[in-house]
Structure formats: C-alpha cells, structure tokens
mmCIF file of the N, C-alpha and C atoms, coordinates in Angstrom:
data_MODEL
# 
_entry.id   MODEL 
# 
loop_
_atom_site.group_PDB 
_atom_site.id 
_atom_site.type_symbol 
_atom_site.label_atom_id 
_atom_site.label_alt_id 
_atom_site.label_comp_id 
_atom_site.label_asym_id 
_atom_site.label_entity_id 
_atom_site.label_seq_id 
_atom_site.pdbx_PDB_ins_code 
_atom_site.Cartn_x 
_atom_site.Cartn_y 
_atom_site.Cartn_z 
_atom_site.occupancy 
_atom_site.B_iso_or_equiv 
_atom_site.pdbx_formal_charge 
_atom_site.auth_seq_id 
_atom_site.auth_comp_id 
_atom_site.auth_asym_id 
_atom_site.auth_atom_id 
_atom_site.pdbx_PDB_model_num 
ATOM 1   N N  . UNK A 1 1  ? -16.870 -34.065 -95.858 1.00 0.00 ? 1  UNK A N  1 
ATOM 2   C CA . UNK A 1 1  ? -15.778 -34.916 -95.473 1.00 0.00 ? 1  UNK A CA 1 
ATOM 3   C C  . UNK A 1 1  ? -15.776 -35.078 -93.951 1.00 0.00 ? 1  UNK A C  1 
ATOM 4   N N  . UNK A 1 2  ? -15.494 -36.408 -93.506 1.00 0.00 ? 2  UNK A N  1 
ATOM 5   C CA . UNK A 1 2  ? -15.858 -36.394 -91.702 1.00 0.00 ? 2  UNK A CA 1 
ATOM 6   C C  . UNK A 1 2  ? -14.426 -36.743 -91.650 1.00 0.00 ? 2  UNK A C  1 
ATOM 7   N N  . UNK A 1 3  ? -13.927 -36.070 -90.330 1.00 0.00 ? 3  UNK A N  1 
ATOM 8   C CA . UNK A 1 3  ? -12.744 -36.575 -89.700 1.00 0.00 ? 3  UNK A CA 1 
ATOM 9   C C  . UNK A 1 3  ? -12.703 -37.528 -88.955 1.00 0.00 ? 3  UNK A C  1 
ATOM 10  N N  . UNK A 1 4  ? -11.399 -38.556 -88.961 1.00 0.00 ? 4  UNK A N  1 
ATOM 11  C CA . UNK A 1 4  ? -11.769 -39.574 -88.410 1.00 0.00 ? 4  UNK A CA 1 
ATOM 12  C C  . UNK A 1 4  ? -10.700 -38.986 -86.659 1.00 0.00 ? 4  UNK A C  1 
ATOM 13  N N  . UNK A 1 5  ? -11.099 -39.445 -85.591 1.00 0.00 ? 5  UNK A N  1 
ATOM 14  C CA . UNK A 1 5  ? -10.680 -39.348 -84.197 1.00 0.00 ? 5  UNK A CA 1 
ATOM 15  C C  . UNK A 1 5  ? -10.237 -40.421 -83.858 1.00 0.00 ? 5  UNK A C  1 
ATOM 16  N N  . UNK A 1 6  ? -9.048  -40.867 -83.680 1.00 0.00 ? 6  UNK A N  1 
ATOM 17  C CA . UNK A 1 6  ? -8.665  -41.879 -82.982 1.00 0.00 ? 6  UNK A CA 1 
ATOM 18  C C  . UNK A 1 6  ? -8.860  -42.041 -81.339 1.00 0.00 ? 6  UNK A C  1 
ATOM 19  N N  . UNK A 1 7  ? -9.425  -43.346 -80.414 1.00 0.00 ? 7  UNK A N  1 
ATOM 20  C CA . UNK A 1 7  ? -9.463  -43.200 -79.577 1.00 0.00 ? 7  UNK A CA 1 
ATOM 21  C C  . UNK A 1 7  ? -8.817  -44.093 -78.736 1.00 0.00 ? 7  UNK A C  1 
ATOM 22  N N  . UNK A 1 8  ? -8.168  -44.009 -78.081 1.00 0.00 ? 8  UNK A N  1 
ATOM 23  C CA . UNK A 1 8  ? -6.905  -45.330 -77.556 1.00 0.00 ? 8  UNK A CA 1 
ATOM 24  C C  . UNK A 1 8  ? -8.049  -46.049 -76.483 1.00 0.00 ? 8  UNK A C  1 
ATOM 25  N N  . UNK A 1 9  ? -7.278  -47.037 -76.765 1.00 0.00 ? 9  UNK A N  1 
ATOM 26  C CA . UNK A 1 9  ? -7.814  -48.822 -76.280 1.00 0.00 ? 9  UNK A CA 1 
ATOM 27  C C  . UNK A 1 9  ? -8.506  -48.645 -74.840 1.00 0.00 ? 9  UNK A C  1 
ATOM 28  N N  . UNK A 1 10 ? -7.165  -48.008 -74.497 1.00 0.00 ? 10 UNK A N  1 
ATOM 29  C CA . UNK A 1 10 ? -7.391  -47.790 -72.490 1.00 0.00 ? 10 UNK A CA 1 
ATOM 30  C C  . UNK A 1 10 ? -8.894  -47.186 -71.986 1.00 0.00 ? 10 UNK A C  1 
ATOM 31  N N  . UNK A 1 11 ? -9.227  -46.388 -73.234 1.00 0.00 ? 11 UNK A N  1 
ATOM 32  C CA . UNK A 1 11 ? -10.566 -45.796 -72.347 1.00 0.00 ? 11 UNK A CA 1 
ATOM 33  C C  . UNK A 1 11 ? -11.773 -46.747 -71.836 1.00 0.00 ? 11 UNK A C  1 
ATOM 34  N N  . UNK A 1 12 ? -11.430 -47.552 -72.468 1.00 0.00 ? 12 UNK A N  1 
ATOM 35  C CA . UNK A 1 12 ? -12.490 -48.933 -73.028 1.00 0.00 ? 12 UNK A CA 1 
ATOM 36  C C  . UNK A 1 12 ? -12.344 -49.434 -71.077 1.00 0.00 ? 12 UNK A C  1 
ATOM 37  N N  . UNK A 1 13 ? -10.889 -49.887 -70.552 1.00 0.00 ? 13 UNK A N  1 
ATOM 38  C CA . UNK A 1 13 ? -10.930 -49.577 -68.697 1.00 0.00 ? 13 UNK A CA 1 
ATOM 39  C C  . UNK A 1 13 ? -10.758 -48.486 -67.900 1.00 0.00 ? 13 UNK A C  1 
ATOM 40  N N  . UNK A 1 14 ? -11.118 -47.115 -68.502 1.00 0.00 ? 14 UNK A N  1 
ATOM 41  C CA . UNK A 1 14 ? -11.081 -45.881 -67.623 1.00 0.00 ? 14 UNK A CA 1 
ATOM 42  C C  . UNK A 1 14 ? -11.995 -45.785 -66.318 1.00 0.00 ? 14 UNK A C  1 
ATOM 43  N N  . UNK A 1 15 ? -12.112 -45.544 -65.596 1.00 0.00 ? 15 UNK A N  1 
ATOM 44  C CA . UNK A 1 15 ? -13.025 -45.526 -64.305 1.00 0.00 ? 15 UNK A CA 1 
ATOM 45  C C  . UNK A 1 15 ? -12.906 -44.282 -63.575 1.00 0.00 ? 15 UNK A C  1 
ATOM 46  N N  . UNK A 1 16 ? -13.916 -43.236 -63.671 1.00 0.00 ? 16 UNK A N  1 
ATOM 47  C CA . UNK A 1 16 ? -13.090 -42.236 -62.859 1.00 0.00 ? 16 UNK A CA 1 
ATOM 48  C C  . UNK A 1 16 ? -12.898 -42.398 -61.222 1.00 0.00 ? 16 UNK A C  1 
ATOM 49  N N  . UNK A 1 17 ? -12.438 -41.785 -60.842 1.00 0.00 ? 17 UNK A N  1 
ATOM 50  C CA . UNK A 1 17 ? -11.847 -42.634 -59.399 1.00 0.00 ? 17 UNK A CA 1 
ATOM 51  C C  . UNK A 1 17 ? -12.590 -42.065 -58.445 1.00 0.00 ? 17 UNK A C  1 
ATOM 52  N N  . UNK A 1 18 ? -12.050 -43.396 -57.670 1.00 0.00 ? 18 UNK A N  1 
ATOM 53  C CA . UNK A 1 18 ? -13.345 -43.387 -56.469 1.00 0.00 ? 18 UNK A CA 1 
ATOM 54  C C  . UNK A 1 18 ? -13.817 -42.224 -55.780 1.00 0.00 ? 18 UNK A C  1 
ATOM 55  N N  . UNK A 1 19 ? -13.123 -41.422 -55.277 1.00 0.00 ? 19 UNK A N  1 
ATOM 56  C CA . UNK A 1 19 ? -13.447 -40.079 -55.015 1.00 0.00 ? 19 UNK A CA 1 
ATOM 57  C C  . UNK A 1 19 ? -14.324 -39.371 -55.723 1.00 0.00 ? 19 UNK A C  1 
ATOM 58  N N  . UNK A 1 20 ? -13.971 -39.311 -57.201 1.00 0.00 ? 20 UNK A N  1 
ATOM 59  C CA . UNK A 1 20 ? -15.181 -38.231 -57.726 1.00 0.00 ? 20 UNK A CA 1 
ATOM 60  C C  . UNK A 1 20 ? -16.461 -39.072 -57.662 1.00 0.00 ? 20 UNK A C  1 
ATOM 61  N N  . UNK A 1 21 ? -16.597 -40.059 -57.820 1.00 0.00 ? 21 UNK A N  1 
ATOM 62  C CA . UNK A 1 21 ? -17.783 -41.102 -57.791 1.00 0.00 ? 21 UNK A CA 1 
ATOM 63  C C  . UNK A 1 21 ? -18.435 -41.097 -56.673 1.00 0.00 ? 21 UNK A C  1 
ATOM 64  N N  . UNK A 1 22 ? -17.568 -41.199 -55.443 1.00 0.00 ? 22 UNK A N  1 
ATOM 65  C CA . UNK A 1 22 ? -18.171 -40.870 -53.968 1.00 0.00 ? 22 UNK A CA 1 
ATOM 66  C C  . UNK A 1 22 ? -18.752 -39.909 -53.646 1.00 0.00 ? 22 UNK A C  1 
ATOM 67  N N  . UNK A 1 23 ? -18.348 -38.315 -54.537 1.00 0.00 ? 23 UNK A N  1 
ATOM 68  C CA . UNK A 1 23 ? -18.474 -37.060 -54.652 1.00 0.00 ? 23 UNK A CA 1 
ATOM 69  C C  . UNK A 1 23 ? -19.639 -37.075 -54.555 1.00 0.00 ? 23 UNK A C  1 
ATOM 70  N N  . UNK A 1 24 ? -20.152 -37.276 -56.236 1.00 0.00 ? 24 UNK A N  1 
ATOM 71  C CA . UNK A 1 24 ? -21.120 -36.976 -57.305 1.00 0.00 ? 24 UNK A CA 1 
ATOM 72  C C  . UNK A 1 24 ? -22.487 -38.054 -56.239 1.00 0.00 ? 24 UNK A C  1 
ATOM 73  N N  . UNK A 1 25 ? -22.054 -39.253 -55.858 1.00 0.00 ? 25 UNK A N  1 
ATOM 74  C CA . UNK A 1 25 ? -22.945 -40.128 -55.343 1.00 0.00 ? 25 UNK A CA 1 
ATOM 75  C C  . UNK A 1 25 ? -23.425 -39.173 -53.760 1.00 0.00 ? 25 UNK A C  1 
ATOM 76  N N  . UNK A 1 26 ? -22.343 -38.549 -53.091 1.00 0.00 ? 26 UNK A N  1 
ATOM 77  C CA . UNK A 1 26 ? -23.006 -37.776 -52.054 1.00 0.00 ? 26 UNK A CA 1 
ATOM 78  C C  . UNK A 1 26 ? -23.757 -36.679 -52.604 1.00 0.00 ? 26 UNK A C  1 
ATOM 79  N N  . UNK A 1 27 ? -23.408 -35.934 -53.519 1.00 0.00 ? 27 UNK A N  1 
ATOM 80  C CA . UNK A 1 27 ? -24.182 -34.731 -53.451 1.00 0.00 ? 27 UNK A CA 1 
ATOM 81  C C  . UNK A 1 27 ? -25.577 -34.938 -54.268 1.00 0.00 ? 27 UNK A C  1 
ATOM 82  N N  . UNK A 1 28 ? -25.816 -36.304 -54.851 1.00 0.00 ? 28 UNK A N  1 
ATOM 83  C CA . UNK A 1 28 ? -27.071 -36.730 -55.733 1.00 0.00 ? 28 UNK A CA 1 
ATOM 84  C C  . UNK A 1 28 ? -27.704 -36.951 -54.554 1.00 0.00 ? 28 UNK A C  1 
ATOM 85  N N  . UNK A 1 29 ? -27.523 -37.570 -53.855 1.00 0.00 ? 29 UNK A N  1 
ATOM 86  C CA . UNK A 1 29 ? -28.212 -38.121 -52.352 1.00 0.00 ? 29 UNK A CA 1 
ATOM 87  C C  . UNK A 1 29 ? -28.805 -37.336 -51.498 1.00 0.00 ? 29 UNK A C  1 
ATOM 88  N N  . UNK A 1 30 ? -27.996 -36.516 -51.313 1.00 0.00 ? 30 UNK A N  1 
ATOM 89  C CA . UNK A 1 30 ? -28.091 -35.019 -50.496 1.00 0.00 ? 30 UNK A CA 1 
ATOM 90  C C  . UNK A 1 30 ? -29.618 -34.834 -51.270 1.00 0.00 ? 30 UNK A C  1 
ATOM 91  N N  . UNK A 1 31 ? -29.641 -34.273 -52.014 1.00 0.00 ? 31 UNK A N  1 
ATOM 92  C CA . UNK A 1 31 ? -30.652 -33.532 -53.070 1.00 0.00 ? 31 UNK A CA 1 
ATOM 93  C C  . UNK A 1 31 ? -31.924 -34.700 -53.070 1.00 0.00 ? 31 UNK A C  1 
ATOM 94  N N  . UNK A 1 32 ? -31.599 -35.822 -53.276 1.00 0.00 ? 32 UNK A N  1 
ATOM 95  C CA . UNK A 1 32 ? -32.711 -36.774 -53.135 1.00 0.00 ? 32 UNK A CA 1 
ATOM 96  C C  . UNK A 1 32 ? -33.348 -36.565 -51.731 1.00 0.00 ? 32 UNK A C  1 
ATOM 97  N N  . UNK A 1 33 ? -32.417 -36.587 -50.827 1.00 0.00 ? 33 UNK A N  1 
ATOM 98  C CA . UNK A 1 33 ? -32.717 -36.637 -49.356 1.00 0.00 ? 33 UNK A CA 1 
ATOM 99  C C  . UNK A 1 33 ? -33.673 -35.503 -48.895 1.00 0.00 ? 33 UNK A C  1 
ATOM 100 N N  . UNK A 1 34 ? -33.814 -34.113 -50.055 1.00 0.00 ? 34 UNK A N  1 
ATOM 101 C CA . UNK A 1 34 ? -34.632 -33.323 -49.827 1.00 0.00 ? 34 UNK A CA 1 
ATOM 102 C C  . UNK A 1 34 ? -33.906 -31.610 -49.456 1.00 0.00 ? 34 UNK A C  1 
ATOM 103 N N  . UNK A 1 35 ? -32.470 -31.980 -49.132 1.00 0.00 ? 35 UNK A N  1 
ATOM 104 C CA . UNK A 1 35 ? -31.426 -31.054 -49.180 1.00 0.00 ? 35 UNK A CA 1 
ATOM 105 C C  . UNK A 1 35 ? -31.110 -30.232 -50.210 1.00 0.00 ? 35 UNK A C  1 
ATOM 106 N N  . UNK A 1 36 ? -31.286 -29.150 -49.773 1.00 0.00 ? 36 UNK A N  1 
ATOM 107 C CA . UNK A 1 36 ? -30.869 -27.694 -50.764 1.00 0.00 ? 36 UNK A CA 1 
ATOM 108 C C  . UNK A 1 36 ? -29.533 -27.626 -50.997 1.00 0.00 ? 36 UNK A C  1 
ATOM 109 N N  . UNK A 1 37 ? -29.204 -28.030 -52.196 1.00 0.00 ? 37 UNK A N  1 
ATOM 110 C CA . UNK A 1 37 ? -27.614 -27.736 -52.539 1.00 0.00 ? 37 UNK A CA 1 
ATOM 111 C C  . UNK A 1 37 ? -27.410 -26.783 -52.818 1.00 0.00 ? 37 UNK A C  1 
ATOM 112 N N  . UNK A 1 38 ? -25.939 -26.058 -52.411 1.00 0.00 ? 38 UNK A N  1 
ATOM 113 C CA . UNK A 1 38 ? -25.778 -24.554 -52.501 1.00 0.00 ? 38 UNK A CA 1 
ATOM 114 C C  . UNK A 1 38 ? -25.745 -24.544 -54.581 1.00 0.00 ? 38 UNK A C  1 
ATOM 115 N N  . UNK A 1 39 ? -25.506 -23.129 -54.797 1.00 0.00 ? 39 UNK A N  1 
ATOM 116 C CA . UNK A 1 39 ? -25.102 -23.095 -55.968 1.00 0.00 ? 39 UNK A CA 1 
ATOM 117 C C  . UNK A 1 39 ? -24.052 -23.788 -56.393 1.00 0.00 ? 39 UNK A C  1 
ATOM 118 N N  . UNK A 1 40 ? -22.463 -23.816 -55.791 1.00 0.00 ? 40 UNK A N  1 
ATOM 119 C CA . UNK A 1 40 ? -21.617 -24.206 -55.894 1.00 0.00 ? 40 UNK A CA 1 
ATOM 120 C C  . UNK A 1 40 ? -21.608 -25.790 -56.140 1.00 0.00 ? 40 UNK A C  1 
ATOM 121 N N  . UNK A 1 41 ? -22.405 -26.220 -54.776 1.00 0.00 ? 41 UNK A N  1 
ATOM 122 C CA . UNK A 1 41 ? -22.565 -27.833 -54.933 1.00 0.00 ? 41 UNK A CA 1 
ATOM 123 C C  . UNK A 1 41 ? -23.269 -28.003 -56.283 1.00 0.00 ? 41 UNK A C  1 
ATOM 124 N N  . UNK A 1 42 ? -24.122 -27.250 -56.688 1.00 0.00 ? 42 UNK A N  1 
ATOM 125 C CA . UNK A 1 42 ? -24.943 -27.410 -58.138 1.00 0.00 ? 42 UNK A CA 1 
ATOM 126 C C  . UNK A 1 42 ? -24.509 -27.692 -59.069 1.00 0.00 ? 42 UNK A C  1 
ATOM 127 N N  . UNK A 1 43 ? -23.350 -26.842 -59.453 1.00 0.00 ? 43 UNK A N  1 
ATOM 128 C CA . UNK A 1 43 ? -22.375 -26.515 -60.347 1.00 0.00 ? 43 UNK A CA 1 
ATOM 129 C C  . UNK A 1 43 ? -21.573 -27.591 -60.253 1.00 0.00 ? 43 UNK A C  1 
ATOM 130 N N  . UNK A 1 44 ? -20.804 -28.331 -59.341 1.00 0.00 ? 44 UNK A N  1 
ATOM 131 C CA . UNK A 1 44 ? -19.900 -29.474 -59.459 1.00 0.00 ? 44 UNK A CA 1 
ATOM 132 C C  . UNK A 1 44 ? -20.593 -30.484 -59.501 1.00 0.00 ? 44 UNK A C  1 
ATOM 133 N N  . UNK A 1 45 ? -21.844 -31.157 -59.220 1.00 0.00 ? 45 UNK A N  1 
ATOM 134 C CA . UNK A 1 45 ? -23.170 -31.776 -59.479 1.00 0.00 ? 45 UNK A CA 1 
ATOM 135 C C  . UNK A 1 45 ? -23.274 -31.622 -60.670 1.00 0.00 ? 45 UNK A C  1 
ATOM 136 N N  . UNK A 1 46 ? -23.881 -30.938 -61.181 1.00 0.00 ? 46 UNK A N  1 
ATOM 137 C CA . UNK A 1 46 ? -23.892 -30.845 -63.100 1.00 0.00 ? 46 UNK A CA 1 
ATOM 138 C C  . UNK A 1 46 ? -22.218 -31.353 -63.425 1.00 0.00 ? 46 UNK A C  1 
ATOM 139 N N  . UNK A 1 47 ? -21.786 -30.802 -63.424 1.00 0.00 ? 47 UNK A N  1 
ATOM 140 C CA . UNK A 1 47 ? -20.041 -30.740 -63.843 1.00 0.00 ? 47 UNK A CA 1 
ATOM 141 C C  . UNK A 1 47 ? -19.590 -32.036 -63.581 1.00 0.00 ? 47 UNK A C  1 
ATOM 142 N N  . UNK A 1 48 ? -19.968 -33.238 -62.865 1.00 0.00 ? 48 UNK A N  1 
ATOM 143 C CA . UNK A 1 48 ? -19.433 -34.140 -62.529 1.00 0.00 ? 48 UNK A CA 1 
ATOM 144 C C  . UNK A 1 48 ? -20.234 -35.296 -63.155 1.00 0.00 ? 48 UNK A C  1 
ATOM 145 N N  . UNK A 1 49 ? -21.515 -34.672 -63.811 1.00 0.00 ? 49 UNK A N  1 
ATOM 146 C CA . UNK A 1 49 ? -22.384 -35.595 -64.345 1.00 0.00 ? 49 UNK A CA 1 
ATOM 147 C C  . UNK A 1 49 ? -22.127 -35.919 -65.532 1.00 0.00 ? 49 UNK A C  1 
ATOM 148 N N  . UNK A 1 50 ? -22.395 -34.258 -66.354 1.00 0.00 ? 50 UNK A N  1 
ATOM 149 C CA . UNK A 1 50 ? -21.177 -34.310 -67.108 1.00 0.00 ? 50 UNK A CA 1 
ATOM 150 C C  . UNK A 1 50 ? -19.663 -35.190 -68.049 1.00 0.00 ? 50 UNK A C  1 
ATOM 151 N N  . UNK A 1 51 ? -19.085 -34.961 -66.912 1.00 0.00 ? 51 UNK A N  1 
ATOM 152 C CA . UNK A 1 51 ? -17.888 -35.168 -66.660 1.00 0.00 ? 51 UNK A CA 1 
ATOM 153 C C  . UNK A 1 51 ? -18.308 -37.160 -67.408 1.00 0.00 ? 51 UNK A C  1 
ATOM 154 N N  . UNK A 1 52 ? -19.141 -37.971 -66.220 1.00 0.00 ? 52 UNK A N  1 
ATOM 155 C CA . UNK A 1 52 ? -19.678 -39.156 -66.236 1.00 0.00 ? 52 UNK A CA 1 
ATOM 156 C C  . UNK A 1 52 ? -20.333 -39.910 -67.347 1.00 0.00 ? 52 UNK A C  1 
ATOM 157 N N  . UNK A 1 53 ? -21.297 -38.827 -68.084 1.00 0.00 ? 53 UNK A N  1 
ATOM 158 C CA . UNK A 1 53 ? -21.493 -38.610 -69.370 1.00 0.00 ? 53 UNK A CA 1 
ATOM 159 C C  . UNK A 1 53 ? -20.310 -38.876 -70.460 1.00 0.00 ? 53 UNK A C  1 
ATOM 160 N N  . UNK A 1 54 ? -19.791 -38.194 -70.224 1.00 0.00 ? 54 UNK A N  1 
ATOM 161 C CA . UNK A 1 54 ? -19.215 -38.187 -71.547 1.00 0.00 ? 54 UNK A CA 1 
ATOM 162 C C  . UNK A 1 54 ? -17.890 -39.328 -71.723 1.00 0.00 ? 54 UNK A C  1 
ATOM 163 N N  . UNK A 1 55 ? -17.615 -39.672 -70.069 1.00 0.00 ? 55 UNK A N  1 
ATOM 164 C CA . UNK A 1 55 ? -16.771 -40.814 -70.150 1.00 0.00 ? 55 UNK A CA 1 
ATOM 165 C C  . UNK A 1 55 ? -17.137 -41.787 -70.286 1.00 0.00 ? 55 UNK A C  1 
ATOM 166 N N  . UNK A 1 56 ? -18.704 -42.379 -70.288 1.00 0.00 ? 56 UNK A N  1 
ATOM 167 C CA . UNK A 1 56 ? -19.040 -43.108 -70.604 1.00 0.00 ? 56 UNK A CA 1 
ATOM 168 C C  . UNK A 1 56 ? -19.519 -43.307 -72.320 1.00 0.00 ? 56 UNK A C  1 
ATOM 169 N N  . UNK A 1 57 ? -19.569 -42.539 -72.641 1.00 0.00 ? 57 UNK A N  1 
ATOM 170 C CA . UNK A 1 57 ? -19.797 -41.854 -73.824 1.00 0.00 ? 57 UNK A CA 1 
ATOM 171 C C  . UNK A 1 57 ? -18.522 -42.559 -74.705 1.00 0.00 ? 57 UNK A C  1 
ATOM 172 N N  . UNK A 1 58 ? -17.342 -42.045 -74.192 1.00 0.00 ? 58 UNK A N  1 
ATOM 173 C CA . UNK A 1 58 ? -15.862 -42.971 -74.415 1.00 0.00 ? 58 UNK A CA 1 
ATOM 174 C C  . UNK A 1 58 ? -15.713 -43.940 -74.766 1.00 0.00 ? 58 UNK A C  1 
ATOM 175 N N  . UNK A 1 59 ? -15.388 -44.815 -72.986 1.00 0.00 ? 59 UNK A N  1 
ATOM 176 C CA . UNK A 1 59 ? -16.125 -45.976 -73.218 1.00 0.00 ? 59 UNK A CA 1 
ATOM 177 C C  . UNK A 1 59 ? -16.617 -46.685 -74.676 1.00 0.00 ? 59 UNK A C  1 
ATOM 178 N N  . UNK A 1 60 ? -17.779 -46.210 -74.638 1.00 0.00 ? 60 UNK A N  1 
ATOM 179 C CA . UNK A 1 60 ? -18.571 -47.370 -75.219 1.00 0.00 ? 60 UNK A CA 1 
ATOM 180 C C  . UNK A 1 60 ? -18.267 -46.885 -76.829 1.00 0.00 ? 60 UNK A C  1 
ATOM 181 N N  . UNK A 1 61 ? -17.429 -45.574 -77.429 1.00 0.00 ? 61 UNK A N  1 
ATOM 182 C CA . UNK A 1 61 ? -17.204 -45.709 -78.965 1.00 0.00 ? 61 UNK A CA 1 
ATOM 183 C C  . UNK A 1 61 ? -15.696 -46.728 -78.581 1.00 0.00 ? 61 UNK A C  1 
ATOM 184 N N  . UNK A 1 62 ? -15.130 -46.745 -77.518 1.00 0.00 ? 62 UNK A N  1 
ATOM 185 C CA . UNK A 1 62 ? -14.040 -47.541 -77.685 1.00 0.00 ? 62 UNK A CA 1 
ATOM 186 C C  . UNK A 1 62 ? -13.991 -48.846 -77.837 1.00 0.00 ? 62 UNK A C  1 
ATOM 187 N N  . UNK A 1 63 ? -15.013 -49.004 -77.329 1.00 0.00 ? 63 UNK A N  1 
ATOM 188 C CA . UNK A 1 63 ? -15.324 -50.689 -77.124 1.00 0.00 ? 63 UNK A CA 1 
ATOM 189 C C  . UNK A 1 63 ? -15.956 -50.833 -78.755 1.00 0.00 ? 63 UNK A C  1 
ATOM 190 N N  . UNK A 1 64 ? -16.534 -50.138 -78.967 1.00 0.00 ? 64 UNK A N  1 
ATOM 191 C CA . UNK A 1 64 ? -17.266 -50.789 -80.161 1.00 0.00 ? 64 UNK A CA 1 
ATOM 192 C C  . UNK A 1 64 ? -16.407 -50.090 -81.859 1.00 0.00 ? 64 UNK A C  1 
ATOM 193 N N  . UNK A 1 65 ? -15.387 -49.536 -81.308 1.00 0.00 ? 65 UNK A N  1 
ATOM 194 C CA . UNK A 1 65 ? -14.029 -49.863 -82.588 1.00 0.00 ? 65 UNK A CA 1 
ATOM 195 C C  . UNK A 1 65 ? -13.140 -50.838 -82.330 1.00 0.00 ? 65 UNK A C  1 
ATOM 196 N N  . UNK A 1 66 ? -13.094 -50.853 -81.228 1.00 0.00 ? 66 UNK A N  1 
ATOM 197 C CA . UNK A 1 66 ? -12.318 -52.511 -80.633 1.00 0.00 ? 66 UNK A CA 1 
ATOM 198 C C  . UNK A 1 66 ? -13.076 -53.454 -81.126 1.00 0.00 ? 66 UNK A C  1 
ATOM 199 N N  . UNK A 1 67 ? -14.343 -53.868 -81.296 1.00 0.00 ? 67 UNK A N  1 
ATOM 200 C CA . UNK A 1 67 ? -14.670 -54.934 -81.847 1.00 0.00 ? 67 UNK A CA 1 
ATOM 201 C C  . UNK A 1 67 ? -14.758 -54.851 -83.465 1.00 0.00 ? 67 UNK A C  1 
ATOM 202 N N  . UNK A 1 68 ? -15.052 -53.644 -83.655 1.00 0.00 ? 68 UNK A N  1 
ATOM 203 C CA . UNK A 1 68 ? -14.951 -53.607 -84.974 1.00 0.00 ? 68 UNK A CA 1 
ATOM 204 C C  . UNK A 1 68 ? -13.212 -54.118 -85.938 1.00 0.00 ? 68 UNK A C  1 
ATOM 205 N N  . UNK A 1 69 ? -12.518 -54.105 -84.738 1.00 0.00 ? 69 UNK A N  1 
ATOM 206 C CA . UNK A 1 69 ? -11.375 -54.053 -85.538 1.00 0.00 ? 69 UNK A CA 1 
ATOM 207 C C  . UNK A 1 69 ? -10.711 -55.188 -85.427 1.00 0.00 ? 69 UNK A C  1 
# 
C-alpha cells in the first residue's frame, strides 16, 4: 500500500533566498578557484547542496501534480 503526500501549490514558486544561494555559489567557487575549504565550510557546502537538491526535487513533483490535476 503507498501513501499518498500531499504537496502544496507554493513549492512549485519556492526559491531559497538569495543569501543561501550567494552562500553555496561562494563557497563552490572558492573550491573551484583551487581553495581548501575548512571542514566546516565542507559541511555547509554539502548541506546546502543538499538542501538545493531536494528543493528542487519539490519543485518539480509539484509542478507535475499541478498539471496533472
């Protein structure tokens, strides 16, 4: 038996905000740039990717029960 999850409309325009985006975009850069990120920066780096992942992840089942429906 599968459970069904409801997921409200809004996620479908969620954006996480500019800040964490600015975050995640400096500390990817950093690391491209050849820069040793501490552990810590590592950890909120994964964690924010993450984070990006899975809201996009959102997103796109929202959009596509919105059309379904």
């Amino acid at each position: 038996m599968s459970e069904v999850i409801e997921i409200p409309v809004e996620l479908t325009r969620f954006q996480s905000p500019q800040a964490v985006q600015a975050r995640l975009q400096f500390l990817l850069e950093r690391q491209d740039e050849g820069y040793a990120l501490s552990y810590a920066e590592q950890q909120e780096a994964a964690g924010l990717v993450e984070l990006a992942e899975f809201l996009s992840l959102l997103r796109l089942r929202s959009t596509q029960v919105t059309k379904q429906a």
